[in-house]
C-alpha positions in Angstrom: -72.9 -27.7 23.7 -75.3 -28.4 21.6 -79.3 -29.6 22.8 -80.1 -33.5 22.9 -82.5 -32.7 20.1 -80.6 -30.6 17.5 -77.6 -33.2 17.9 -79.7 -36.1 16.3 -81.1 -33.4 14.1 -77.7 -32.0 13.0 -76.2 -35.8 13.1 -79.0 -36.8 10.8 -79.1 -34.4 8.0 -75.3 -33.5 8.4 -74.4 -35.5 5.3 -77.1 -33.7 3.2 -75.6 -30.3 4.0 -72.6 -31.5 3.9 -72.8 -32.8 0.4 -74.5 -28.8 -0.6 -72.3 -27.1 1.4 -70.0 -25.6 -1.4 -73.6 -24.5 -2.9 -74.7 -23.0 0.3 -72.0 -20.7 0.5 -71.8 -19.5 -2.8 -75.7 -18.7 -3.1 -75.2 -17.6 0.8 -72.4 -14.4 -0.5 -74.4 -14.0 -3.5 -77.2 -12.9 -1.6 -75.4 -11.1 0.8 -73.7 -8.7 -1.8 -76.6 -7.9 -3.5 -78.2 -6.7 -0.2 -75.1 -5.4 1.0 -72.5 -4.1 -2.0 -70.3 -2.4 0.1 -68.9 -5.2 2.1 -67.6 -6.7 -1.2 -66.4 -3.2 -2.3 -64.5 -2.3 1.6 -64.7 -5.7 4.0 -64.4 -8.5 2.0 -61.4 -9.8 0.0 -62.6 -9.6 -4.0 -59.8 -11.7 -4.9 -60.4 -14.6 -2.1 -64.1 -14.1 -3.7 -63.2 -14.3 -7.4 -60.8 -17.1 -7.0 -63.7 -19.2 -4.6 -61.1 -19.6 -2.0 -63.4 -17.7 0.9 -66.5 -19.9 0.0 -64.2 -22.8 0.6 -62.9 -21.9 3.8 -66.7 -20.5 4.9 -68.0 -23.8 4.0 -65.3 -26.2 5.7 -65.4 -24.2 8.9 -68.9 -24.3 9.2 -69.4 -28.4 8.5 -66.0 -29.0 10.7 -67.7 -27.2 13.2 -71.1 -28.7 13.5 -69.1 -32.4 13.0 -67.2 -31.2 15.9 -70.5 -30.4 17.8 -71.8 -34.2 17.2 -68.5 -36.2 16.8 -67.1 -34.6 19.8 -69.1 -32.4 22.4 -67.3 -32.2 25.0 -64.5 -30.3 23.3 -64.6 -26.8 20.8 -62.4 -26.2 17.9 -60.6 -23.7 19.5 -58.1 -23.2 17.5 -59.9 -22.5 14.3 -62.4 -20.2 16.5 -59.1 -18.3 17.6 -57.7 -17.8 13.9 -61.0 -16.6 12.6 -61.7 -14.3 15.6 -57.7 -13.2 15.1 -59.3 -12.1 11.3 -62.2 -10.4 12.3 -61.2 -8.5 14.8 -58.1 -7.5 12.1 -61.1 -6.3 9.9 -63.1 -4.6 12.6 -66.0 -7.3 12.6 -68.7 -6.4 15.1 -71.6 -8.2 16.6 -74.5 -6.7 14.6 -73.0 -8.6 11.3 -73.7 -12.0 12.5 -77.3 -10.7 12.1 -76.8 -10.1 8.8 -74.8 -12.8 8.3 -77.1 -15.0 9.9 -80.1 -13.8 7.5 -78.6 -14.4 4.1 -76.8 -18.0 5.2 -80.5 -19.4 6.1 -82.1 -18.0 3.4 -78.9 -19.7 1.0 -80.0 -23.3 3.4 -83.2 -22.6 2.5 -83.3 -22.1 -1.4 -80.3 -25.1 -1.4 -82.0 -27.8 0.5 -85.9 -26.8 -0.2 -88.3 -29.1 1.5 -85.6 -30.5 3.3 -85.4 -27.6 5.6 -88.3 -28.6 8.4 -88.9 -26.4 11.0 -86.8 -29.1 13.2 -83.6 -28.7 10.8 -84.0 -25.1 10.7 -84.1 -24.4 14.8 -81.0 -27.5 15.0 -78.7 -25.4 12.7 -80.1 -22.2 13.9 -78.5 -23.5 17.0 -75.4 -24.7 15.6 -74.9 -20.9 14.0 -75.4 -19.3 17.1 -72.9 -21.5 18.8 -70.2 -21.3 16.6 -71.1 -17.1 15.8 -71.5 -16.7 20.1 -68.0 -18.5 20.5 -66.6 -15.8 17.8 -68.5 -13.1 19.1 -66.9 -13.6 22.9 -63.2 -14.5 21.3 -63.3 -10.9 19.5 -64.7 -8.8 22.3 -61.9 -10.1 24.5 -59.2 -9.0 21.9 -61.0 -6.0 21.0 -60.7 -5.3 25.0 -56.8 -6.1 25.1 -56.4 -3.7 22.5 -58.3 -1.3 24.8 -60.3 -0.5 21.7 -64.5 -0.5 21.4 -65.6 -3.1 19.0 -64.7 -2.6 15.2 -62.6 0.2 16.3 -59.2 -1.3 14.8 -58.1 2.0 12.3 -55.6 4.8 12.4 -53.8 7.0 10.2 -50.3 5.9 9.6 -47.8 7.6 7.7 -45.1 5.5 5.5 -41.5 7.0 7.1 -40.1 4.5 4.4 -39.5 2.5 1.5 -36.9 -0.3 0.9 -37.0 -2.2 -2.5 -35.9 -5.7 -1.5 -36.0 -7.5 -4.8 -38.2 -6.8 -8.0 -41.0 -7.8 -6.5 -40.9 -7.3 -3.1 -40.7 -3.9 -1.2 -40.9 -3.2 2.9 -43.0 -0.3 3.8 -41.4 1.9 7.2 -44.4 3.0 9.1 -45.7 5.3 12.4 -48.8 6.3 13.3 -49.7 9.8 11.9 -51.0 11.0 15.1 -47.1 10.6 16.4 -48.8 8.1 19.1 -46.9 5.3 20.4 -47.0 2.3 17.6 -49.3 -0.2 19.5 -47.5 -3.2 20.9 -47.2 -6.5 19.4 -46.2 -10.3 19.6 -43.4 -11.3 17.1 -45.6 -13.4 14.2 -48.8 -10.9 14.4 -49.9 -9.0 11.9 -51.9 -5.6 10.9 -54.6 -5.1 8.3 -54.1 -2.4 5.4 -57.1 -0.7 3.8 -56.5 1.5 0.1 -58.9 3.2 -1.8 -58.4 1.6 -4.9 -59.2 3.6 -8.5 -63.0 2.8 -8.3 -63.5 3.6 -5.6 -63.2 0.6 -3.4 -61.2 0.8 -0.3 -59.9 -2.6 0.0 -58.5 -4.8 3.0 -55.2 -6.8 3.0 -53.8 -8.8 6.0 -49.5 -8.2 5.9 -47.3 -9.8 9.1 -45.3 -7.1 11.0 -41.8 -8.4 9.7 -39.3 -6.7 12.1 -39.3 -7.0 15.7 -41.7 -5.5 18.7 -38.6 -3.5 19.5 -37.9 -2.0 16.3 -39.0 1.9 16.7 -41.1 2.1 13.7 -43.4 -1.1 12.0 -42.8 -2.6 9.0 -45.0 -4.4 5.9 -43.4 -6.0 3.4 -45.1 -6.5 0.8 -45.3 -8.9 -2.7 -46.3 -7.4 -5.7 -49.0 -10.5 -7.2 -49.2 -10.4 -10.5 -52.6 -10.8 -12.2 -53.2 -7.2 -14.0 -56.7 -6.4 -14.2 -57.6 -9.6 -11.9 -58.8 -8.5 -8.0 -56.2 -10.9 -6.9 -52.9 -8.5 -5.8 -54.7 -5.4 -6.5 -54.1 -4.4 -3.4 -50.0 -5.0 -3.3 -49.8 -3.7 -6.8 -51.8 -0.2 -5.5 -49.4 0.1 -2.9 -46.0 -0.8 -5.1 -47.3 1.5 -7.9 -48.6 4.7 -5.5 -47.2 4.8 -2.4 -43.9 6.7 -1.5 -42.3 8.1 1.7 -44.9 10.7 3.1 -47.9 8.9 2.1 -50.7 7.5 4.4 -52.2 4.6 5.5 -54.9 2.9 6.9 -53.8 0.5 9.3 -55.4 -1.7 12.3 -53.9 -2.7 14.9 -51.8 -5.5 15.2 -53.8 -9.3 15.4 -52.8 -12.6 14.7 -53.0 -16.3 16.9 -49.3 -17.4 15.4 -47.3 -15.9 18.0 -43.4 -16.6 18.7 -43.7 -19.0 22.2 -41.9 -21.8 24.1 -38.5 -19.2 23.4 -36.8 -21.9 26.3 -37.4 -24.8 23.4 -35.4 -25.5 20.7 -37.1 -23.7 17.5 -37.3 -24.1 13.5 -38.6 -21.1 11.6 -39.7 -22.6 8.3 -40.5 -20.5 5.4 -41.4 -20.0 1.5 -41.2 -16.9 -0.5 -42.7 -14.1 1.4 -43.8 -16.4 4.3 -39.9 -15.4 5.5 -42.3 -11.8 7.1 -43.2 -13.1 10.3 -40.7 -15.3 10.7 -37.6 -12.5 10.4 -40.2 -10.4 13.0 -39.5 -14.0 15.0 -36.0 -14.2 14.5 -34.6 -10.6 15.4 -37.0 -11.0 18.9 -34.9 -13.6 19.5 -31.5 -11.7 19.1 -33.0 -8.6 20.4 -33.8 -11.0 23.9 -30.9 -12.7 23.6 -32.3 -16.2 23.0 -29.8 -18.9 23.6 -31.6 -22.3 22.8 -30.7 -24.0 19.3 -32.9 -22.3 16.5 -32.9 -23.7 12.8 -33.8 -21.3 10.1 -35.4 -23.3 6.8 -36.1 -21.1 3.7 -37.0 -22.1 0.0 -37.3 -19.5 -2.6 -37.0 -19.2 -6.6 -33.8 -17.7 -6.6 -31.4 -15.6 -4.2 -32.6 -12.7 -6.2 -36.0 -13.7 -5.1 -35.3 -14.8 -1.5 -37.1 -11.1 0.1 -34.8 -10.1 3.0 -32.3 -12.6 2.5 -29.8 -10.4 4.3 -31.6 -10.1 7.3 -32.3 -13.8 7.1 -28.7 -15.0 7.2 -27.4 -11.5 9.6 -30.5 -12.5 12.6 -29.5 -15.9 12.1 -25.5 -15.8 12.9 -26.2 -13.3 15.3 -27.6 -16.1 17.9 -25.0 -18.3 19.4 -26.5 -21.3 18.5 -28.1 -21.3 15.1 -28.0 -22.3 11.5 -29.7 -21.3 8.0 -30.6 -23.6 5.6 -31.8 -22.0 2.4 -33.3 -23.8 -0.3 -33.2 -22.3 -4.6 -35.0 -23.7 -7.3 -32.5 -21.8 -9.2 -29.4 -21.4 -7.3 -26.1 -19.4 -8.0 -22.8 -21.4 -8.8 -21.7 -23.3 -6.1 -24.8 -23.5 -4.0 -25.3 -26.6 -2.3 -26.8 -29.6 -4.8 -28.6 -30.9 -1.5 -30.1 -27.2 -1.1 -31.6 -26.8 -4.7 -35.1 -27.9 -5.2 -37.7 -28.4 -2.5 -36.8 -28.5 1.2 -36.0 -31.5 2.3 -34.8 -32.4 6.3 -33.7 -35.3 5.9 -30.1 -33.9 6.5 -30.9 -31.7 9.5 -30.8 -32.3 13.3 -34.4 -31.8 14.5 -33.5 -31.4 18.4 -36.2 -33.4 20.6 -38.9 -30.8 22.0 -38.6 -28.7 19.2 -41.5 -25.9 18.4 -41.7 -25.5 14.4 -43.2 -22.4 12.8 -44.2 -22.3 9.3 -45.1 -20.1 6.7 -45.9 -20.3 2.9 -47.7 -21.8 0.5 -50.3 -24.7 1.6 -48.3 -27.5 -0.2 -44.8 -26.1 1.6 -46.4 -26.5 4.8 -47.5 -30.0 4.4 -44.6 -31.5 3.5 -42.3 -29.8 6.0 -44.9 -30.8 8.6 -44.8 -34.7 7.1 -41.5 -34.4 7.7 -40.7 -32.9 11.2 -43.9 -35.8 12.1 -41.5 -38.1 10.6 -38.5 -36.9 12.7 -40.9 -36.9 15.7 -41.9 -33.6 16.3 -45.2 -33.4 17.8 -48.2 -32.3 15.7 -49.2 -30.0 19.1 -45.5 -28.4 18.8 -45.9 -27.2 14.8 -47.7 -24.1 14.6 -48.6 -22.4 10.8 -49.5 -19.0 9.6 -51.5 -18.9 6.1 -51.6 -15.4 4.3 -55.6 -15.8 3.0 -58.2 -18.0 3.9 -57.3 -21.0 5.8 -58.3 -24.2 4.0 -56.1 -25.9 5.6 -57.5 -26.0 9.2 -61.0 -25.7 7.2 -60.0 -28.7 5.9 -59.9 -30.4 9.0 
């Protein structure tokens, strides 16, 4: 909770930062990477920084935090403190670079805001940092201590048992740890992070959801190529479509992630776009594998059929339950298709079962409009939960 003092502090000069906020975190990882190159070159994601979408999410996290700390004090944002500490631990975060962290973003406040920056604002969103950066620091130690792993200590060795082409752009990478441990255990939605040495010399980080079950006896990525040749966005997928066969290693963490497959005695709907389908297939052979029995509803839109990554699994999980159906959506479809399954999803059609629990994943705008719509059909917002491959500017967002 933040003091008496620093809340009329914070309350008074929140609109100023807020208004500079978006100049505050660029200047903020501008200064940090000039101290501090090789956490752009091995921790940070170049293409999240290139494309501005990590100073977005760094700046609406931090002003929906300290809004949070004024607007509402009684309560914490826990869940956008559980997806970030999810993140970090993925990455191997540690204490010590909140320090760091902590230097560079007040020097950034400082330079932005000038004269405004009294030694009264300084100590009131000194203290909102160290809130919000103590609230992370005690979410990651705890899932650093389930793993049963010391802090940062996230990487092994794993060696690729497999690769499966699924369409042209998509390919699902077998994998087992090298040592010939037992994989670590995992919850059906989580995922692991991947680190490459890329051709200069980089060794880059990429979040990829688990996308068969826990029970499955090796793990599997799979991954989309992104386009965007000599762009840092996808250099990571295209490094590991281009170089890596059967025999090859990895570095891999171990598994993370907050969207998890719960409420199993509930009726579900796995909802999906493009390669948001990982976690939910991970989801949906769980369920067989447990032998779920409640009504699920599988939703999928894709380009094509040709596109639709582990289609086959999709529709085999799916009429494997004994009280299921799949509804796949084609911008393109083949002949025949259904006309009310071409274009974007729409549920107006379906039976949403009261007390359903939705899961989505996709892109931002897919995820909006299937939650308008399950609102609409009176789903509650507490029962839809989302997973976002990249920054989340969503919940950022507020």
């Amino acid at each position: 909770m933040l003091s008496e003092t620093s809340t009329a502090t914070v309350r008074a000069t929140l609109p100023a930062v807020g208004a500079a906020i978006g100049d505050i975190a660029d200047l903020f990882y501008r200064k940090l990477f000039a101290a501090h190159p090789e956490l752009l070159r091995d921790l940070f994601n170049r293409g999240n920084q290139a494309s501005g979408a990590q100073r977005q999410a760094l700046a609406g996290s931090l002003a929906a935090f300290a809004t949070g700390l004024v607007e509402h004090p009684d309560t914490r944002p826990d869940v956008m403190l559980s997806r970030i500490a999810h993140k970090h631990a993925s990455l191997g975060v540690t204490a010590e670079q909140y320090e760091v962290v902590h230097t560079h973003l007040f020097a950034a406040i400082a330079d932005v805001l000038g004269d405004a920056v009294t030694p009264e604002v300084a100590a009131a969103w000194d203290e909102v940092y160290w809130l919000m950066a103590g609230a992370l620091i005690a979410v990651e130690e705890r899932l650093y201590a389930q793993r049963g792993v010391v802090a940062g200590d996230v990487w092994s060795e794993w060696e690729v048992a497999g690769r499966i082409e699924e369409t042209a752009d998509v390919a699902t990478f077998r994998l087992r740890p090298a040592d010939g441990a037992p994989a670590p255990a995992f919850r059906p939605g989580q995922y692991v992070s991947v680190q490459v040495e890329l051709p200069d010399g980089a060794r880059q980080i990429r979040q990829y959801s688990l996308s068969r079950a826990p029970g499955s006896a090796l793990r599997s990525i799979t991954v989309k190529r992104v386009r965007g040749e000599g762009s840092p966005d996808g250099e990571v997928s295209r490094h590991l479509h281009a170089r890596t066969r059967t025999g090859d290693r990895l570095r891999v963490s171990v598994p993370y992630g907050d969207l998890v497959l719960d409420h199993t005695d509930a009726p579900l709907l796995l909802a999906s776009a493009g390669i948001g389908c990982t976690p939910m297939l991970s989801m949906l052979e769980h369920l067989v594998d447990t032998g779920h029995r409640s009504p699920v509803t599988v939703v999928h839109a894709d380009r094509s059929p040709a596109a639709h990554a582990l289609r086959t699994d999709h529709a085999l999980f799916t009429g494997k339950l004994p009280d299921a159906e799949a509804h796949f959506w084609y911008e393109d479809p083949e002949p025949g298709h259904r006309a009310d399954r071409t274009g974007r999803v729409d549920l107006t059609g379906l039976v949403v079962p009261s007390g359903t629990h939705a899961y989505l994943c996709g892109p931002l705008p897919f995820m909006r409009a299937v939650r308008g719509q399950l609102l609409a059909k009176g789903v509650r917002a507490a029962d839809i939960h989302y997973e976002v491959f990249g920054p989340d500017l969503w919940l950022a967002a507020g």
